[in-house]
NUDRENZA-911773 format. One record per atom (N, C-alpha, C, O): x, y, z. Coordinates in steps of 0.2 Angstrom, whole numbers, plus 2048, in hexadecimal, padded with zeros to 3 digits. Example, Ala and Ser with C-alpha at 12.3 -4.5 7.8 and 13.67 -1.06 7.14 Angstrom:
2
8427E4827
83E7EA827
8427F0827
8477EF82A
8407F5823
8447FB824
840800827
843806828
***
This chain:
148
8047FA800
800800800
804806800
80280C801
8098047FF
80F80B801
80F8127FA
8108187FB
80D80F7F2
80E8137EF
8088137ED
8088177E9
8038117ED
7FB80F7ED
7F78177EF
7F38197EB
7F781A7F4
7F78207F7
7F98267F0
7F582A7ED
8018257F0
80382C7EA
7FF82A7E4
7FC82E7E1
7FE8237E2
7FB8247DB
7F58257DC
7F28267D7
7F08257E1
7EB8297E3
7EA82D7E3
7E582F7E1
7EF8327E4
7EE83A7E5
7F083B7DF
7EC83F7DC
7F58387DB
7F583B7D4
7F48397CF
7F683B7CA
7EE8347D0
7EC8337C9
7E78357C6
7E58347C0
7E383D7CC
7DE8417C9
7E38487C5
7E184C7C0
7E78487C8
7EE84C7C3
7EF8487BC
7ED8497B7
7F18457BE
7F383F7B5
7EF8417B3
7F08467AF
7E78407B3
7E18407B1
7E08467AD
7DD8467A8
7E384B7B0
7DF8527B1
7E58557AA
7E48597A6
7EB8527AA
7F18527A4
7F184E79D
7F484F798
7EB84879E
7EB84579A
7E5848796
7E4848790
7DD84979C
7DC84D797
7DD856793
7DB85878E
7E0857795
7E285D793
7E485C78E
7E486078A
7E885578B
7EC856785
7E6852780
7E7852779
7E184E784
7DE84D77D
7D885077C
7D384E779
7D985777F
7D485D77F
7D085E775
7CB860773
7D485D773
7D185C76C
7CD855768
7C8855764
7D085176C
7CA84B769
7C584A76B
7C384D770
7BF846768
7B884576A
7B5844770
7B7840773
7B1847771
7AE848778
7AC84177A
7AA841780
7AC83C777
7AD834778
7B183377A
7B1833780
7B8833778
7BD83277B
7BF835781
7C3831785
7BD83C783
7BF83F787
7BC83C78C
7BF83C791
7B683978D
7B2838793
7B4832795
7B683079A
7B582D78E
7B8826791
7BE826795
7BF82279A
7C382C793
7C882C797
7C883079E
7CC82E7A2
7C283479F
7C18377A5
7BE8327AA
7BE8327B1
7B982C7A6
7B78277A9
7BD8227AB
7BE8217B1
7C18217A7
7C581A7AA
7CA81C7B1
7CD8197B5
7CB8237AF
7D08267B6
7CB8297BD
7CD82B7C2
7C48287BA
7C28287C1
7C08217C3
7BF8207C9
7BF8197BE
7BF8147C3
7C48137C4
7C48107C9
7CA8137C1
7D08117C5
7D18157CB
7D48127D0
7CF81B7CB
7D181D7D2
7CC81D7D7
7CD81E7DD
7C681B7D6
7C18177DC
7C38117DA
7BE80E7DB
7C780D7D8
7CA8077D9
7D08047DF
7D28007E3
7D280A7DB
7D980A7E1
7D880D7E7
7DB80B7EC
7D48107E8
7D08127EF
7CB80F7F0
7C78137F2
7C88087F1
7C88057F1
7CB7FE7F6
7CA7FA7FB
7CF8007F1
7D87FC7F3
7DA7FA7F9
7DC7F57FC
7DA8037FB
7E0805800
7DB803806
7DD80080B
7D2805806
7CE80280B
7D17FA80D
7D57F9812
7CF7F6809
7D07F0807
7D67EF80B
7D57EB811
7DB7F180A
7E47F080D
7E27F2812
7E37ED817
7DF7F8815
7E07FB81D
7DD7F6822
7E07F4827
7D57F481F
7D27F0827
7D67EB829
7D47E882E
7DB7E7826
7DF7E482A
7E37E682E
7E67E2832
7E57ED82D
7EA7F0833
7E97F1839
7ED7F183E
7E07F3837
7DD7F583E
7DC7EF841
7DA7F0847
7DC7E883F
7DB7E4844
7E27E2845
7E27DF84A
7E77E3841
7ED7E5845
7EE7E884A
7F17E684F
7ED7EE848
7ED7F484F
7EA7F1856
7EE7ED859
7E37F2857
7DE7EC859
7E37E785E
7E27E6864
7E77E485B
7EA7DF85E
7F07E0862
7F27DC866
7F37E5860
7F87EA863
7F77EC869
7FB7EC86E
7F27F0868
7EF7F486E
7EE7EF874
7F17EF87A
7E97EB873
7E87E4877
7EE7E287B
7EE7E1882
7F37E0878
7F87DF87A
7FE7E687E
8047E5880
7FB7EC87E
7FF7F2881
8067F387E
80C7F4881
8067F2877
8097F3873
8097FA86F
8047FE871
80C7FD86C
80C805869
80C803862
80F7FF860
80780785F
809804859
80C80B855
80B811855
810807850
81480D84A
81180B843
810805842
80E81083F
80D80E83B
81380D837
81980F838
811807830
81680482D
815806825
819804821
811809824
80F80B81A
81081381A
80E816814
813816820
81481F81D
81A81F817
81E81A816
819824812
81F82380D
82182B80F
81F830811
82782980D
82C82E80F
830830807
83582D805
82E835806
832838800
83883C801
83883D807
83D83D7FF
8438427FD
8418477F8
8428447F3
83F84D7F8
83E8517F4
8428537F3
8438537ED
8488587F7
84C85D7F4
85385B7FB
851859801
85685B7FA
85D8597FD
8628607FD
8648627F8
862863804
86686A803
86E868805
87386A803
86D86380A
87786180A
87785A80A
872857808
87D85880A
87D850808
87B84C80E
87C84F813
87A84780E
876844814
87B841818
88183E816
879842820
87D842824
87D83C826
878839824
88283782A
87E82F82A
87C82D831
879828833
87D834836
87A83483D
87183783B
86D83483E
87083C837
86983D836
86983D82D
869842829
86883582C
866836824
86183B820
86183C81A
85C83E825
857843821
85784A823
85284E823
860849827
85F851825
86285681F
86785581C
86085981F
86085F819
85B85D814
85B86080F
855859815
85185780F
84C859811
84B85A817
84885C80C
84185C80C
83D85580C
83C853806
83B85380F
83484C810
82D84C80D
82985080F
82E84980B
82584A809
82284480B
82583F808
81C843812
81883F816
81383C812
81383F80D
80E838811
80983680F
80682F811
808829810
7FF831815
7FD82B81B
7F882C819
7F682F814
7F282781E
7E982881D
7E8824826
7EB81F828
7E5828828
7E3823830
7DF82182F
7DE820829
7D8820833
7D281C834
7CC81F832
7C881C82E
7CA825834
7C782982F
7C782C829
7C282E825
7CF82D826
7D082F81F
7CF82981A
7CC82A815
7D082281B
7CF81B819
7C981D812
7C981C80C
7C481E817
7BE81E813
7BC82680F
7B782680B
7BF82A811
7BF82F80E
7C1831807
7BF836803
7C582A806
7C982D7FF
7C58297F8
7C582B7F3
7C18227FC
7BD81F7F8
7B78247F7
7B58267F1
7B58267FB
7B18297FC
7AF8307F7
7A98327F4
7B48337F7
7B783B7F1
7B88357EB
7B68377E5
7BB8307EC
7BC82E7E2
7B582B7E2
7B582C7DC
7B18297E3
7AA8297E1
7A682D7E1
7A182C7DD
7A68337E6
7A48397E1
7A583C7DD
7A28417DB
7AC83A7D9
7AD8427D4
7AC83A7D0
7AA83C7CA
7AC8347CF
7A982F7CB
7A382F7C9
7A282D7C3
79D8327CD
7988337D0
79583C7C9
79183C7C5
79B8407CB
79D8457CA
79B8447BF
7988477BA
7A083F7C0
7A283E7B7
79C83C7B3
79B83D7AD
7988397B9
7918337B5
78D83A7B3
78B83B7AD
78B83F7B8
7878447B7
7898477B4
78584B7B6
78D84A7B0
79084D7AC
79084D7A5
7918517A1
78F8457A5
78F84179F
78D84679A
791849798
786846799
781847793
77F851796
77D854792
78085279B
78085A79B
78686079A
78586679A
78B85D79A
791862798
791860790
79185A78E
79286578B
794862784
798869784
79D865782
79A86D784
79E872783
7A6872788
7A687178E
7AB874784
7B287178B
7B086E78E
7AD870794
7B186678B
7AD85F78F
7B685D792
7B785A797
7BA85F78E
7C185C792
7C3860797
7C485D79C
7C3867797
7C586E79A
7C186B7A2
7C386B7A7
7BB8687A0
7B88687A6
7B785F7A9
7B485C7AD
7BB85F7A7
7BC8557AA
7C28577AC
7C38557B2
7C685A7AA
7CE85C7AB
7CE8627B3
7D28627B8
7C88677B3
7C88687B9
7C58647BD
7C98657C2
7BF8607BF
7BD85B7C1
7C48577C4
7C58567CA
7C88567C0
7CD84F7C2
7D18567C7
7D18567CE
7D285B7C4
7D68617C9
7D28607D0
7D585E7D6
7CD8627CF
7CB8637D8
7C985C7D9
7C685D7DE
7CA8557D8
7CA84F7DA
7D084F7DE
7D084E7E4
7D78507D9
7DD84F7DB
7DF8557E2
7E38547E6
7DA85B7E3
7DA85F7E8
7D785D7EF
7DA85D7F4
7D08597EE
7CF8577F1
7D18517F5
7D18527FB
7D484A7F3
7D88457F4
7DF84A7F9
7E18497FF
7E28507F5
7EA8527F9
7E78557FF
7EB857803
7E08577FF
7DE85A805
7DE85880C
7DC85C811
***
């Protein structure tokens, strides 16, 4: 589950990039591919539901036992590196980038890709003018709402 989360957040970005570029072709094409990026991304959210309730009866069993628990699926990125790494503190001088989901965000994120999926359906047959321009902003505030 560890890169499962990034492609989460950014496949309403891809989305949002790929239709832009095929802002010129038939408004059939544009919807199918507005369609296939938003069930993949309530699939893959989904996913992540799926993967986490066994943690929590992981967790669940820890506690029981007066155990502490650390989560073990945070991803830790290296973004920008200002001095060379030291080998008493490997991440210092770096910028980190965090990215997690606890107990309540779990179903939150299914929940946001089924509405702008939800989003795409109603859309269908009443937008006919910047049908890309507007699936492309769609994926935009999807990919905002998910980094939210």
């Amino acid at each position: 589950m560890n890169y499962l989360l990034l492609e989460i957040l950014f496949l309403p970005l891809i989305a949002a990039f790929v239709l832009l570029l095929f802002k010129s072709k038939p408004v059939a094409t544009i919807r199918t591919i507005a369609i296939l990026f938003g069930l993949v991304s309530f699939g893959l959210s989904c996913k992540v539901v799926n993967d986490y309730l066994p943690k929590v009866e992981k967790q669940r069993d820890l506690l029981q036992q007066k155990q502490t628990f650390v989560p073990d699926d945070s991803i830790r990125l290296e973004l920008i590196r200002f001095s060379p790494s030291n080998p008493e503190f490997p991440a210092s001088g770096a910028l980190n980038f965090y990215i997690g989901i606890d107990g309540l965000n779990v179903f939150l994120i299914p929940l946001a890709s089924g509405l702008f999926l939800a989003a795409i359906f109603a859309a269908w047959n009443s937008i006919t003018v910047n049908v890309a321009i507007f699936y492309m902003l769609l994926a935009l505030l999807h990919f905002a709402t998910l980094g939210a």
